[in-house]
TILUM-684917 format. One record per atom (N, C-alpha, C): x, y, z. Coordinates in steps of 0.1 Angstrom, whole numbers, padded with zeros to 4 digits, always signed. Each point is the difference from the previous one (the first is absolute). Layout:
residues N
XYZ
...
This chain:
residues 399
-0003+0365+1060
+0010-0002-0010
+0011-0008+0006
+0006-0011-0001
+0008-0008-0003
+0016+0006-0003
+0010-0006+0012
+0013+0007-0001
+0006-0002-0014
-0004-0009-0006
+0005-0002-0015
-0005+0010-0005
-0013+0006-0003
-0007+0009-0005
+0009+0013+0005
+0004+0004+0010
+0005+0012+0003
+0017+0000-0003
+0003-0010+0001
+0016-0001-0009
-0001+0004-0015
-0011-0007-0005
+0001+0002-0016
+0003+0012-0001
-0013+0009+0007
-0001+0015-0001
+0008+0003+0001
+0007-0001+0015
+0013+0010+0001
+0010+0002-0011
+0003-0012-0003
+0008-0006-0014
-0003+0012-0011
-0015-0002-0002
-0003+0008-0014
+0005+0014+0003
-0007+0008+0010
+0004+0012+0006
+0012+0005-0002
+0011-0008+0004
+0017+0001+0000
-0002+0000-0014
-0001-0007-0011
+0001-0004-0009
-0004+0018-0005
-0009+0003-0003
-0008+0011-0006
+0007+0012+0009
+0003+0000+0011
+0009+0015+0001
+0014-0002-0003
+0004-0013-0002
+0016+0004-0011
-0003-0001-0013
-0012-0002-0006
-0002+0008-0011
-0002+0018-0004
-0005-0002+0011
-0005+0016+0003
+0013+0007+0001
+0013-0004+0011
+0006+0012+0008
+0008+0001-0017
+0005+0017+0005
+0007+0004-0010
+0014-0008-0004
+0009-0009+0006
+0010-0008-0009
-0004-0006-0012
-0012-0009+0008
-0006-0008-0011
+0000+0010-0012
-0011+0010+0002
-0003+0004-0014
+0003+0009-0007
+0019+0007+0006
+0008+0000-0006
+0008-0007-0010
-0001-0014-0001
+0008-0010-0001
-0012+0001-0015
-0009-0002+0002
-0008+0001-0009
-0001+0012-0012
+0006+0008+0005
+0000+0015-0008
+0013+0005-0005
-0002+0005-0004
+0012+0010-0010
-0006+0011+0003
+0010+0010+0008
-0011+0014+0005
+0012+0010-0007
-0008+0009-0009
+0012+0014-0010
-0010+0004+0006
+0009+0014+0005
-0002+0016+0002
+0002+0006-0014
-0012+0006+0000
+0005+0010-0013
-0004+0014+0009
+0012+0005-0002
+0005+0015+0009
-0001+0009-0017
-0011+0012-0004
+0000+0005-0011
-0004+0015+0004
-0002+0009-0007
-0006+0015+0003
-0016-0005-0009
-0007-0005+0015
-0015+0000-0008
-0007+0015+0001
+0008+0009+0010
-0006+0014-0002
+0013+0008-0002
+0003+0017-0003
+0010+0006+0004
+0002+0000-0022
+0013+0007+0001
+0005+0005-0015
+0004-0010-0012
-0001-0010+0008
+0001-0014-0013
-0011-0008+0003
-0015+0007+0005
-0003-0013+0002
-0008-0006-0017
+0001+0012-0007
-0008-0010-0010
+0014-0012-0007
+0014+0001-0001
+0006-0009+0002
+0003-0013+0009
-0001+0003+0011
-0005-0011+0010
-0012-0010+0000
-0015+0009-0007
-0009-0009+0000
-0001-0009-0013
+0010+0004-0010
+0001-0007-0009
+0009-0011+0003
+0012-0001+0007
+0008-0009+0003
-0009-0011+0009
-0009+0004+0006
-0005-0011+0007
-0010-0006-0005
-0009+0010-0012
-0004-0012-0005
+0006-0005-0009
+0010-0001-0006
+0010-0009-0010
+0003-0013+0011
+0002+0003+0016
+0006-0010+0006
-0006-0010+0001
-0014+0005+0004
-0013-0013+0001
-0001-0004-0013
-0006+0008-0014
+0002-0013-0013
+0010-0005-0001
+0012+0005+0002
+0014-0010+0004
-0001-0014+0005
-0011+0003+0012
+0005-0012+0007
-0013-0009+0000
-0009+0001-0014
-0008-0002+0000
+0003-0007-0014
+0006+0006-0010
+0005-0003-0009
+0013-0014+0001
+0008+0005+0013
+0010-0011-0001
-0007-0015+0008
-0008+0001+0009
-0007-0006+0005
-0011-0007-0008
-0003+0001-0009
-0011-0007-0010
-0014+0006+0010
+0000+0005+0006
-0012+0010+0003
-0003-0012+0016
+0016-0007+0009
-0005-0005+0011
+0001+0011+0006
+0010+0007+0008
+0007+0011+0004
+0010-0014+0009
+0002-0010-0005
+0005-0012+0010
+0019-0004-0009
+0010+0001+0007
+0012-0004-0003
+0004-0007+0010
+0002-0014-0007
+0006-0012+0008
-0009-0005+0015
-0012+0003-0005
-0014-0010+0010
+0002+0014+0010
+0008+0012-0004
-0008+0013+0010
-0007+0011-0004
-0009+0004+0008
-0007+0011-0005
+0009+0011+0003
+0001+0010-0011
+0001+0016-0001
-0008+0009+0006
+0002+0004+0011
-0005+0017+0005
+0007+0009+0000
-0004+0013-0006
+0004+0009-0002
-0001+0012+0010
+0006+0004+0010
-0009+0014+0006
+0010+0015-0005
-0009+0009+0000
+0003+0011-0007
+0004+0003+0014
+0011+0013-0008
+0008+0006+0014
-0001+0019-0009
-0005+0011+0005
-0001+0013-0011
+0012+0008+0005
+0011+0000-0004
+0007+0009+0004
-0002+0015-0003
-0008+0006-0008
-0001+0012+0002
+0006+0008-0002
+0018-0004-0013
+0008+0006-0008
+0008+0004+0012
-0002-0005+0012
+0010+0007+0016
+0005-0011+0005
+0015+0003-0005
+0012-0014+0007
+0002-0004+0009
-0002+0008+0012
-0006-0003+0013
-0007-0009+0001
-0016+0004-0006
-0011-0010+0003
+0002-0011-0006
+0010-0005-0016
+0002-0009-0005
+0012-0010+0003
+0007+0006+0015
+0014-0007+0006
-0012-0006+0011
-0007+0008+0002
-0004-0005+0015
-0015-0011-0001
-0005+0000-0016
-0018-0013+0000
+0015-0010-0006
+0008-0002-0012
+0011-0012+0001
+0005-0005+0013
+0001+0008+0009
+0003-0005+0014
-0011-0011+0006
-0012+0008-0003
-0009-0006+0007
-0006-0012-0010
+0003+0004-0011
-0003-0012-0008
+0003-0015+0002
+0016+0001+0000
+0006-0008+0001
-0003-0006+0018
+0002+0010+0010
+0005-0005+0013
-0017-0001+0008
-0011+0005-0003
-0017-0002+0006
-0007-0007-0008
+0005-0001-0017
-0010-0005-0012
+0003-0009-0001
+0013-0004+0006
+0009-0011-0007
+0000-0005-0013
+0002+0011-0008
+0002-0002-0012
+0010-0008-0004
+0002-0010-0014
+0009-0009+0001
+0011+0010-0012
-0011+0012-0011
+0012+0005-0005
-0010+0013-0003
+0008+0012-0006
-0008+0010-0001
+0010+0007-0016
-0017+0008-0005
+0004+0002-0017
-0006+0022+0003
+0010+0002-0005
-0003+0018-0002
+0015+0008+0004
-0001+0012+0002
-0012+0007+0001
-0001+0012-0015
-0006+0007-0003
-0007+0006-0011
+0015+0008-0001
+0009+0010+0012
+0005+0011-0002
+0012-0004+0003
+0009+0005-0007
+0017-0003+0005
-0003+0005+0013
+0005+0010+0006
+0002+0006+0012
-0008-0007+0011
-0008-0009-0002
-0011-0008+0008
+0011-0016+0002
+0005-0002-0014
+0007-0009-0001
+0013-0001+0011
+0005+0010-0013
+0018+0001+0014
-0005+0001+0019
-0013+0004+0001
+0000-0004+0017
-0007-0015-0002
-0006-0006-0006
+0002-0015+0000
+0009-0009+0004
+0010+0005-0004
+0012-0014-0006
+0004-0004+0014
+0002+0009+0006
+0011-0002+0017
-0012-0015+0004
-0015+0004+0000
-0008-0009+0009
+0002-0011-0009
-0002-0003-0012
+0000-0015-0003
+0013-0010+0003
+0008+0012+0003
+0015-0007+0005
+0001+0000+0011
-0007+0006+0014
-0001-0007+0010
-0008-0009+0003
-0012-0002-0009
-0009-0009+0003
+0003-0014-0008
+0011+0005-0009
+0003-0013-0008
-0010-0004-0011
-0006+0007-0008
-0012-0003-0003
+0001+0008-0014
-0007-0008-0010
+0002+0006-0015
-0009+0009-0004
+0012+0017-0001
-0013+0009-0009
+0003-0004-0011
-0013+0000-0013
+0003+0000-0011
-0009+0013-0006
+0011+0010-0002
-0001+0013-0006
-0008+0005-0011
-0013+0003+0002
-0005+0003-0013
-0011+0013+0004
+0001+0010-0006
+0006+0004-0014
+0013+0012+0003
+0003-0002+0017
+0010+0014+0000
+0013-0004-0010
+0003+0012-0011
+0013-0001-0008
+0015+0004+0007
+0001+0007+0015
+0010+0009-0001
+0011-0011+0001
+0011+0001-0006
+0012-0009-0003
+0006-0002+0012
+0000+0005+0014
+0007+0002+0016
-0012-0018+0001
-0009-0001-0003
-0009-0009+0001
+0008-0016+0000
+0007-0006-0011
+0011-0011-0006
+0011+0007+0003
+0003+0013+0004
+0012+0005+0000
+0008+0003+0013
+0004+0005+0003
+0006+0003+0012
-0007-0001+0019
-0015+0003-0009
-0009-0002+0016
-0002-0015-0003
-0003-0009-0009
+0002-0013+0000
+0004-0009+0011
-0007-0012+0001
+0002-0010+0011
-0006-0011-0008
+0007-0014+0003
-0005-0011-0006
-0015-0006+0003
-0007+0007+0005
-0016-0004-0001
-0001+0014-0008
-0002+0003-0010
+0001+0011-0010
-0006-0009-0012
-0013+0000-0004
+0005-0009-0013
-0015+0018-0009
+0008+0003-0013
-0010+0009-0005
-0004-0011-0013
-0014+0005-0003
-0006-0004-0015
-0003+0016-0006
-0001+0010+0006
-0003+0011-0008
+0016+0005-0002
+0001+0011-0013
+0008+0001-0008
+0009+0008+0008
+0012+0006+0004
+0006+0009+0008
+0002+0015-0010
+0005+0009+0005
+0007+0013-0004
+0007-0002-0012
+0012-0014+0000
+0007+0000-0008
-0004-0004-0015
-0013-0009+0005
-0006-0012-0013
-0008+0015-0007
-0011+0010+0006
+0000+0009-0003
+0007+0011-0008
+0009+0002+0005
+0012+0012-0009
+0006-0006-0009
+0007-0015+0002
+0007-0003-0013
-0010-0005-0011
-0008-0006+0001
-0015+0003-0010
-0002+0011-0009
-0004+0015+0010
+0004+0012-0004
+0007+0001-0008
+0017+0000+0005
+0014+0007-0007
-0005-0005-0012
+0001-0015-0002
-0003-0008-0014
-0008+0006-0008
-0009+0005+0006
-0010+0009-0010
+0002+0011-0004
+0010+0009+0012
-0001+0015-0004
+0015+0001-0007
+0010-0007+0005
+0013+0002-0003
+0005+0003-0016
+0005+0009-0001
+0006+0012-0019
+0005+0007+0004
+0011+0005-0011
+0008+0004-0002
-0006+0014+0002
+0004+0010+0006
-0006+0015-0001
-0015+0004+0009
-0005-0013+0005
-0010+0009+0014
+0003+0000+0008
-0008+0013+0006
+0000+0003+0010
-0011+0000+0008
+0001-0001+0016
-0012-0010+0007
-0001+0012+0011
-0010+0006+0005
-0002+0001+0013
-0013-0008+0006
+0002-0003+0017
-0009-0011+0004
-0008+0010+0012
-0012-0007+0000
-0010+0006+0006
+0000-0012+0006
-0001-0004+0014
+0000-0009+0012
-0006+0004+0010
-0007-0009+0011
-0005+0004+0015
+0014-0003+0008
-0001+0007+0009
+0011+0002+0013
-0003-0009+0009
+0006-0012-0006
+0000-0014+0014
+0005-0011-0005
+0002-0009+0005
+0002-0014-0008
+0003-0003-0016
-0015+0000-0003
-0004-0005-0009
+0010+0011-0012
-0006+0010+0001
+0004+0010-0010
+0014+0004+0003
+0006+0002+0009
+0020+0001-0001
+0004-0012-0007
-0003-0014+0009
+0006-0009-0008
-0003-0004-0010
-0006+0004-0006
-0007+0001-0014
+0010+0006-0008
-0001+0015+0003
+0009+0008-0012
+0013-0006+0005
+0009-0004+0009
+0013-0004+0003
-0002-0009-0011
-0005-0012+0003
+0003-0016-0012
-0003+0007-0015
-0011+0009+0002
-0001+0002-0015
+0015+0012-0007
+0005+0003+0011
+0014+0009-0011
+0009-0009+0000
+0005-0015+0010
+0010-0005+0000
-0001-0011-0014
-0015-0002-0003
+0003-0003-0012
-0004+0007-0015
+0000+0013+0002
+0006+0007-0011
+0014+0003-0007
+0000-0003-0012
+0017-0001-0006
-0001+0017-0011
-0011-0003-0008
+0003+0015-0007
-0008+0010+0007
-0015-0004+0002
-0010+0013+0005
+0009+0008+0011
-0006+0014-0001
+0009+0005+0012
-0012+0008+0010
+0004-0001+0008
-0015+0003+0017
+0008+0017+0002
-0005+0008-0004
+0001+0013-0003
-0005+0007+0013
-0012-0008+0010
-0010+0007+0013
-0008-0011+0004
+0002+0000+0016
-0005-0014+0004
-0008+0013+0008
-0013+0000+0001
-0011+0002+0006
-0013-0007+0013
+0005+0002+0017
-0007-0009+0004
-0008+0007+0013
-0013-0006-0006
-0015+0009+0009
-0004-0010+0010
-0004+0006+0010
-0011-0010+0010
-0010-0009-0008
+0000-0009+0003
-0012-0014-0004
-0015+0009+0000
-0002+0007+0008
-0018+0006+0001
+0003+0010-0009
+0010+0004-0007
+0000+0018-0011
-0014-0003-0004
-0008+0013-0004
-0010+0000-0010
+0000+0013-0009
+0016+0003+0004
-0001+0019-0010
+0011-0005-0003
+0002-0008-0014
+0017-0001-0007
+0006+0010-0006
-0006+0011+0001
+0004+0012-0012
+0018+0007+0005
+0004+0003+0012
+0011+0004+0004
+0009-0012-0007
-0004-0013+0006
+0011-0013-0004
+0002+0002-0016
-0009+0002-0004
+0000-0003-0016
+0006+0012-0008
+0001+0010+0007
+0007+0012-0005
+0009+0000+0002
+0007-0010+0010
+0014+0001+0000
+0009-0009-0011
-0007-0013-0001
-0001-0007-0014
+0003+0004-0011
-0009+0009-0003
+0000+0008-0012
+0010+0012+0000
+0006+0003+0011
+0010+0008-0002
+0013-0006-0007
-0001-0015+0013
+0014-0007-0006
+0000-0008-0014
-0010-0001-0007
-0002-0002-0012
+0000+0006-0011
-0004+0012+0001
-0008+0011-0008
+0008-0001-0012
+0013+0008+0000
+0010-0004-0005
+0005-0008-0007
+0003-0010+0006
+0007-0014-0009
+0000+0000-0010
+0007-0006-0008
-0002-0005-0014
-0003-0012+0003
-0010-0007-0013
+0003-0014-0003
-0015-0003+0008
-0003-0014+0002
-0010-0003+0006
-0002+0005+0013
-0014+0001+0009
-0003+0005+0017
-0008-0004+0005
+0000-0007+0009
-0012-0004+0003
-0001+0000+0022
-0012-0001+0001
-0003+0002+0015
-0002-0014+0008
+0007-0009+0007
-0001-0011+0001
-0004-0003+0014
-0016-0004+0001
-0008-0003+0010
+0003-0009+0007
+0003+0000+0015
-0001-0016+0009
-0008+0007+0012
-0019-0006+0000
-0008+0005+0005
-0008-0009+0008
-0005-0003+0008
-0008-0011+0003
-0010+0004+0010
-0010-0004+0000
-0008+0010+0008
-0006+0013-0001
-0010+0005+0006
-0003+0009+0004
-0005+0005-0015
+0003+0018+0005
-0001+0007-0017
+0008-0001-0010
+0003-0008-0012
+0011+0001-0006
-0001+0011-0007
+0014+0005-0007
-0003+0012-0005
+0005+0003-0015
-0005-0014-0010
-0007+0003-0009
-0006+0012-0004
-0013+0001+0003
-0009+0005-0006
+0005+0018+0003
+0010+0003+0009
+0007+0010+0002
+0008+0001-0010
+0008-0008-0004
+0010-0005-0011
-0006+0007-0015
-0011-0008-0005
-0012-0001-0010
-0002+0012+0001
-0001+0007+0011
-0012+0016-0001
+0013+0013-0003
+0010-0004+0000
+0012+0008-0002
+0005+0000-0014
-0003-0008-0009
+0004-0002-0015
+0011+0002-0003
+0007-0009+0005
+0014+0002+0000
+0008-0009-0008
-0003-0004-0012
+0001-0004-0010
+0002+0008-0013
-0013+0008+0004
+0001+0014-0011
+0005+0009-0001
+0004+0003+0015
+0005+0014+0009
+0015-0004-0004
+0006-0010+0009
+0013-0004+0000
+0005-0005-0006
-0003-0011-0007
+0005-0016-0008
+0001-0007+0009
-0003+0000+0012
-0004-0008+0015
-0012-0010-0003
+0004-0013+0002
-0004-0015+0000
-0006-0002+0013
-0008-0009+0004
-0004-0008+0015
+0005-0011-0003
+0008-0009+0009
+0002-0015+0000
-0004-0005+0016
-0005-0013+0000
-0002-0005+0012
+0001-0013+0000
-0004-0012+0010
-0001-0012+0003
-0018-0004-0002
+0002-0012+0002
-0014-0003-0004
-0008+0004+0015
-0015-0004+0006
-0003+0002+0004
-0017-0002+0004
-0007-0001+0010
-0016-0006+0001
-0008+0005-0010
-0010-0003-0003
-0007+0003-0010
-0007+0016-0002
-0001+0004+0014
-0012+0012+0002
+0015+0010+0000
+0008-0002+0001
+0011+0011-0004
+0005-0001-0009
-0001-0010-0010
+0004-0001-0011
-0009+0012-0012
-0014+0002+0005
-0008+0005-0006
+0008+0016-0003
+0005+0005+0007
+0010+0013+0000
+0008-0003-0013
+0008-0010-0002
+0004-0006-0013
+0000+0005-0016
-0012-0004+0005
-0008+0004-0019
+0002+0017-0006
+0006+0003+0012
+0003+0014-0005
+0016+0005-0008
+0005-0016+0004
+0011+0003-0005
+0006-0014-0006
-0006-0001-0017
+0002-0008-0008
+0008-0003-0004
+0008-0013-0001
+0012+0000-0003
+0011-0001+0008
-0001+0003+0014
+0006-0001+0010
+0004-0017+0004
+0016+0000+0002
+0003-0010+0002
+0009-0006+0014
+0000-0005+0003
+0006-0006+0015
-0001-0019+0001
+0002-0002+0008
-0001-0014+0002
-0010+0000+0013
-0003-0018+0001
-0014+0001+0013
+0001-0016+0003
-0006-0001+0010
+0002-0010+0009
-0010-0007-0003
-0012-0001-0006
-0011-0010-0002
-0008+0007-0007
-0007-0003-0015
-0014+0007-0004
-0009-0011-0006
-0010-0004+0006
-0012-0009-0005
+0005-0003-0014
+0003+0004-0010
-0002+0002-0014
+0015-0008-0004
+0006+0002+0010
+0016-0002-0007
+0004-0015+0000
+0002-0006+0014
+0004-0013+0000
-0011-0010-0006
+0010-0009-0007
-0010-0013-0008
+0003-0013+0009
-0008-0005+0009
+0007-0011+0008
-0019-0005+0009
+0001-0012-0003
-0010-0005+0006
-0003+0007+0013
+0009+0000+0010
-0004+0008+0017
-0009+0012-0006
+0011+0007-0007
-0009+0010+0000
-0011+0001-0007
-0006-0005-0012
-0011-0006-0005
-0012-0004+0011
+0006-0007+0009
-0013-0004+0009
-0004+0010+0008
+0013+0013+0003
-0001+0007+0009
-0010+0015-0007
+0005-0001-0010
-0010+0015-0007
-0014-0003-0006
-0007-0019+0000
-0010-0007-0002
-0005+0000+0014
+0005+0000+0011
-0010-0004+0012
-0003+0016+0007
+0009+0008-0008
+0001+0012+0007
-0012+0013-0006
+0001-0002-0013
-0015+0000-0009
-0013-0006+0001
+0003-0010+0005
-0012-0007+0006
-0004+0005+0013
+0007+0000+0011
-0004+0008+0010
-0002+0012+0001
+0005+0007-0005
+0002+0015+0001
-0002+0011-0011
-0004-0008-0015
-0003+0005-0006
+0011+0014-0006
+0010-0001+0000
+0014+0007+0001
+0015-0009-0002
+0005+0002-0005
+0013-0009-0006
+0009+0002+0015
+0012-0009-0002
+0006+0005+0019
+0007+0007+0000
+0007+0005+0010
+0005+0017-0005
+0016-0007+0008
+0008+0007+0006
+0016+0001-0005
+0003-0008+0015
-0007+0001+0008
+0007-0003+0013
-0011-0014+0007
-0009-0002-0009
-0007-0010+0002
+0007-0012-0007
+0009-0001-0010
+0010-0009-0008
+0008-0002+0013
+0007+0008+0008
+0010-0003+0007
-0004-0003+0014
-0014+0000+0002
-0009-0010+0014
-0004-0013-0008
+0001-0003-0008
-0003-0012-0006
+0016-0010-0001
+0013+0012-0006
+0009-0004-0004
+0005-0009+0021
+0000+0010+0007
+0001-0005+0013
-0005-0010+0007
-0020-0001-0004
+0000-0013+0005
+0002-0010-0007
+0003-0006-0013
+0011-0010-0003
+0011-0003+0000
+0009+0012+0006
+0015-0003+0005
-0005-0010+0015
-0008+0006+0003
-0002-0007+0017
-0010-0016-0003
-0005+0001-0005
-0006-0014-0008
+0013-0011-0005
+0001+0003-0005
+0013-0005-0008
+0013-0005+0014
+0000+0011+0009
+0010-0001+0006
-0004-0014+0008
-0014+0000+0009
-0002-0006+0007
-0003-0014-0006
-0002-0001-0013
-0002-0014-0007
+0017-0006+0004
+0007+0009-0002
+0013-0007-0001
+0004-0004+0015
-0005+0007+0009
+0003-0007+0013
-0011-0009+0008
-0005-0005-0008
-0014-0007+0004
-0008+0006+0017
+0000+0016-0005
-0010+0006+0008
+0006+0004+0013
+0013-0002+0001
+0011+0006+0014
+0000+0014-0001
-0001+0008+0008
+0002+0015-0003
+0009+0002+0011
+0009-0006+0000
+0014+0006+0008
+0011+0006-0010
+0003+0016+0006
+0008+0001-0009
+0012-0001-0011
+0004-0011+0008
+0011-0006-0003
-0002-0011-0011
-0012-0003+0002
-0005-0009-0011
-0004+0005-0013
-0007+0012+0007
-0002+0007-0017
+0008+0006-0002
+0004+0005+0003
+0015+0011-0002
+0012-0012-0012
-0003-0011+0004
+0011-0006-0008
-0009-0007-0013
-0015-0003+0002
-0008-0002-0011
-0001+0012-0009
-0003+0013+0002
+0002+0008-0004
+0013+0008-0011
+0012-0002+0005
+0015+0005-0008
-0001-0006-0006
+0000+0007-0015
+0000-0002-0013
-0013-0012-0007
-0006+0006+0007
-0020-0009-0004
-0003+0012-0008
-0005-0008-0014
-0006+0010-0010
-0011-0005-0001
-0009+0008-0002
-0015-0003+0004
-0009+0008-0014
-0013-0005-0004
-0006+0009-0010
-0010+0004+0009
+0000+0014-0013
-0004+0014+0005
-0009+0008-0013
-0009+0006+0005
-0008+0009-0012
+0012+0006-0008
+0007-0001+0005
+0019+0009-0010
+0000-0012-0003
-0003-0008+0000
+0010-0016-0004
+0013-0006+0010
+0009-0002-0003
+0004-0004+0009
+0014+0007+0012
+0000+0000+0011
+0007+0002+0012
+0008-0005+0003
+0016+0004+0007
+0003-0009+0007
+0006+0010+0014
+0003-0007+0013
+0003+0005+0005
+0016+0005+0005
+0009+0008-0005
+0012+0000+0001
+0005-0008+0014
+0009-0012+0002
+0007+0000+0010
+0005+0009+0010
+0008+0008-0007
+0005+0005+0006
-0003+0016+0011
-0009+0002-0004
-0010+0012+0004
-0021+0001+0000
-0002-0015-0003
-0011-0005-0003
-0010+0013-0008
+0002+0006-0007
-0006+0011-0005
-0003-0011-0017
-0015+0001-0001
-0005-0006-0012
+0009+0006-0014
+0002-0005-0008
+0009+0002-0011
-0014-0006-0012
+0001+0016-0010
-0018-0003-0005
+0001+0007-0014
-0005-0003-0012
+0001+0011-0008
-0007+0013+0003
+0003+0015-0010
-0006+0010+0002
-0004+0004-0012
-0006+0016-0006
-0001+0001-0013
-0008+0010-0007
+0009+0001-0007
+0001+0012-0007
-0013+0007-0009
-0005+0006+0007
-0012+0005-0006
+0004+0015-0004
-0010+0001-0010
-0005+0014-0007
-0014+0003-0001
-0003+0010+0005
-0014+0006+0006
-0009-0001-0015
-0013-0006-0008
-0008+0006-0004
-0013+0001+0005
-0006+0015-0009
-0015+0004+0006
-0010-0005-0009
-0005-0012+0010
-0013-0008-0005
-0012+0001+0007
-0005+0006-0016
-0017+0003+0007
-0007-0011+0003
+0004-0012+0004
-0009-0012+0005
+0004-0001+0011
+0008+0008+0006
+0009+0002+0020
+0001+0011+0005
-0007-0001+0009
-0001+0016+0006
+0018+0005+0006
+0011-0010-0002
+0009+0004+0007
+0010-0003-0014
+0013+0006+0000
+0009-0003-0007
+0007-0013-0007
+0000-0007-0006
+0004-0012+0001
+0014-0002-0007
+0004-0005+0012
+0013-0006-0003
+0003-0012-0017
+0003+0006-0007
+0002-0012-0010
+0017-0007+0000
+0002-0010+0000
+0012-0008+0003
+0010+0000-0015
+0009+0008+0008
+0014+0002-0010
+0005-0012-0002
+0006-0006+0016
+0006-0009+0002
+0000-0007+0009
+0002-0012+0004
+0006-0005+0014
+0012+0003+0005
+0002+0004+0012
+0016-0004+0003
-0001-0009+0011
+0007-0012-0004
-0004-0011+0004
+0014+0000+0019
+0000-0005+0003
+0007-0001+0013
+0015+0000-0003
+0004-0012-0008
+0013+0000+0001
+0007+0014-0010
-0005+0009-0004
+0000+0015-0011
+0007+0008+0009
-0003+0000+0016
+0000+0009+0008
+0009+0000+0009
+0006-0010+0002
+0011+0003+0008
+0001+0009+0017
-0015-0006+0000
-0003+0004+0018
+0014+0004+0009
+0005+0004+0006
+0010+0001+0009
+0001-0008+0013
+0004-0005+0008
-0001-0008+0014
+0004+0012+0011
-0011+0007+0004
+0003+0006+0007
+0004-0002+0018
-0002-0011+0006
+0000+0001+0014
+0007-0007+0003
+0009-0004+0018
+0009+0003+0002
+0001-0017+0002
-0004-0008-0002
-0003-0018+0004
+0020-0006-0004
């Protein structure tokens, strides 16, 4: 072989392991962590958010998984509903995966131990689906950006729906995050209903009967309208506890609740007529996204898409969208400023991201429960929209 001959080679060699070493094919990649509870008490929530992220990003991608000549990898991170484990795979996400940005996690309390790491690593979470309002609010840092709905977008939705002259409300809640900050946003925007008994059980209860007796004590009484007002997520809801008590007939005691996944919605049908507001139902929004998204979602799955799969979809087009605007830079600083005040479409239609607390600003809506024998679950029929600017979000954090 000829020293020309062995120069080429060497050449090529060099050539093919700086393709290979990992800079290079970084540079080539767009790498998201998605940090979710693929097992533990939300995980049927979690596995729906991840697959909404992939048709997401398969949908915003025209089916390359490529933005701005880079490929998209995704690596799952299971937090396990345990804030610990979900402070410490974002760590590793970001600082062994070298992730360039990361999207989750399923549970507030998983969340608020989030926030600290994306602000020392400098690095954008984008929040989906935890609601607790400490999330844009007070625990807040500017790599904070949410697409799922908070505490507040939840409760004032509610108030809108439940708010008259002469009820009275007691709330049934889980004991953590989700469910305190829940019933807080939901009384501060009540003007006439009055919260008579705030009621709050461990996340795993499976015996509601003591909670529910206390309910009905602080109800029993009242004049005027009553009703028992659900913020449940996970686990056993306690519906069908609710339903098996007939407390409608017994008391003049109502159920009200938020919307909610499909297989718990089935509890529902027991109580017709039931009204609240909800964050996403296949049936409700009219907007092309969502059209393609309940067509590819019946195609594959043979099942329409259920509540938390809209908001892994709604996520990977905020991050699509984002990175088109910075022609594929994923420094935070770059998206972070592409991002404030980027409205983006969504199975809800359209998003934008508040400036000022980057929390998605989105309509919500007002449903009333009918029982249709062509759905094994309750269905939400659409009173109304309440569209974003209706609501008057609050600015909660300290920027």
């Amino acid at each position: 072989m000829t020293l020309a001959n062995l120069g080429r080679r060497a050449l090529l060699a060099t050539a093919t392991a700086l393709l290979c070493a990992p800079g290079f094919a970084a540079d080539k990649e767009i790498r998201i962590a998605h940090v979710y509870s693929k097992t533990g008490a939300l995980e049927a929530y979690g596995k729906q958010t991840h697959l909404g992220l992939m048709m997401g990003l398969d949908y915003a991608t025209q089916g390359t998984m490529m933005v701005a000549g880079k490929k998209i990898v995704v690596i799952e991170k299971d937090d396990q509903g345990k804030p610990d484990v979900g402070k410490n795979l974002l760590a590793t996400a970001y600082g062994d995966d070298k992730a360039d940005l990361a999207v989750g996690p399923t549970s507030s309390g998983v969340a608020l131990a989030m926030l600290p790491v994306a602000e020392e690593y400098k690095k954008i979470l984008l929040v989906e689906p935890a609601v607790a309002d400490a999330i844009t609010g007070e625990k807040w840092n500017k790599y904070i950006f949410r697409t799922g709905r908070s505490s507040s977008q939840d409760a004032i939705a509610n108030a809108m729906a439940a708010d008259a002259d002469g009820v009275s409300i007691a709330t049934l809640a889980q004991d953590y995050a989700f469910g305190r900050e829940g019933i807080k946003a939901f009384k501060e925007q009540l003007k006439k209903t009055h919260i008579v008994h705030e009621e709050y059980l461990p996340p795993a209860t499976t015996d509601f009967t003591a909670g529910i007796l206390r309910c009905i004590e602080a109800l029993k009484d009242r004049k005027g309208p009553k009703f028992i007002a659900v913020v449940w997520a996970g686990g056993t809801a306690p519906y069908n506890a609710l339903a098996a008590m007939d407390l409608d007939k017994r008391y003049g005691i109502r159920v009200g609740s938020g919307g909610n996944i499909l297989p718990a919605m089935v509890s529902y049908k027991q109580f017709p007529g039931m009204e609240g507001a909800t964050y996403y139902y296949f049936g409700i929004p009219k907007n092309p996204v969502n059209e393609w998204l309940v067509a590819n979602h019946y195609k594959q799955f043979k099942t329409p898409p259920d509540f938390f799969t809209a908001g892994g979809m709604t996520a990977a087009i905020a991050i699509v969208e984002a990175l088109k605007k910075t022609s594929g830079e994923t420094s935070a600083n770059k998206l972070i400023k592409a991002m404030e005040g980027m409205s983006f479409e969504t199975p809800k239609g359209k998003m934008t991201f508040r400036a000022e607390d980057h929390q998605a600003l989105q309509s919500m809506y007002h449903f009333r429960i009918k029982n249709d024998p062509a759905f094994p679950w309750g269905v939400p029929e659409l009173v109304r929209e309440i569209k974003p600017e209706e609501m008057n979000l609050p600015i909660r954090n300290k920027r």
